[in-house]
C-alpha positions, 0 to 999 in steps of 0.5 A: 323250909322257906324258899326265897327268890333267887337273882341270876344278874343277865346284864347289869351296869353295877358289875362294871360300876363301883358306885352303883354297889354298896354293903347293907345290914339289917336290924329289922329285916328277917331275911334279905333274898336275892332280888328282894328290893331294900332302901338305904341309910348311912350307918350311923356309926363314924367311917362304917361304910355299910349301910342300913338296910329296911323295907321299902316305903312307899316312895320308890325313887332310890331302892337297892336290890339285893344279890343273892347271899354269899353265905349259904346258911339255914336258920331253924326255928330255934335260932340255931345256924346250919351249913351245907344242908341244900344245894338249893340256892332258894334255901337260903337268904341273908339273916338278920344282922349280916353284912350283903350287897346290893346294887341299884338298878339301871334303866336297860338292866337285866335280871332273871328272878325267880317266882318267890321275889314276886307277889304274884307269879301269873305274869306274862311278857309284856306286864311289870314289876314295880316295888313294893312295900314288902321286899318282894316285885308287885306286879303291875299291868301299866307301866307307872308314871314315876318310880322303878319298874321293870318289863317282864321279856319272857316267862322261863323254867330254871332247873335247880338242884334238889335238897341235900339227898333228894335224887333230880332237878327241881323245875322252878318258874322264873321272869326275866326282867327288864328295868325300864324305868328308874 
């Protein structure tokens, strides 16, 4: 089974903000996790209000990132759709055709992502995260001229609980980020 990143929101504007929260789908995307970054396009069908979700292109100036999903489904290989098989919140990710909710980042957010969002988990405090064209955070060692980023304030341990029958925590690396650029 895949783990996807998981997002656990530290301070973020959207929470207090209506018109930084939308609702997206994706035709195109797989799985959407928690803090994948995502562009969006009007529906094309008349007074929907959810937008079109795809992958990132390679301008980065209005990206959405993704809450983690509310529904905890697991997809096997076979397209068949399960409930209740993990308590592990990196199991599950928004499936292709649901309805999630995504917010646009704010210079002075906070998040804590896990490992999976990033393309490359040696980060340190100190470098950056900026999109890019996959869902996932590339990490950066400069802060770019133009474009989302955000500052890595601290490298984290989270405990998670273990698959459905597993006995212990499992221990998981984590970055908390700062958006210091939008």
């Amino acid at each position: 089974m895949a783990n996807y990143s998981v997002l656990i929101e530290a301070r973020i504007s959207a929470t207090n903000i209506d018109a930084l929260n939308r609702s997206a789908k994706s035709t195109t995307l797989d799985a959407v996790a928690g803090g994948n970054l995502v562009s969006l396009a009007p529906s094309s069908v008349q007074g929907d209000d959810v937008y079109v979700a795809t992958k990132p292109t390679g301008t980065n100036d209005d990206l959405w990132m993704a809450y983690n999903p509310a529904g905890k489904y697991i997809k096997d290989a076979n397209g068949n759709v399960y409930a209740g098989l993990s308590e592990d919140p990196r199991a599950f990710a928004t499936l292709k055709g649901e309805t999630f909710d995504v917010f646009r980042p704010q210079v002075d957010d906070e998040i804590v992502i896990t490992s999976d969002g990033v393309d490359d988990d040696t980060a340190v405090a100190g470098n950056y995260f900026i999109p890019d064209t996959a869902l996932a955070l590339k990490k950066s060692t400069t802060l770019p001229q133009s474009g989302l980023a955000f500052k890595v304030k601290s490298v984290d341990t989270l405990q998670l609980p273990p698959a459905k029958g597993a006995i212990g925590l499992t221990k998981q690396k984590a970055f908390h980020l700062i958006c210091v650029q939008r």
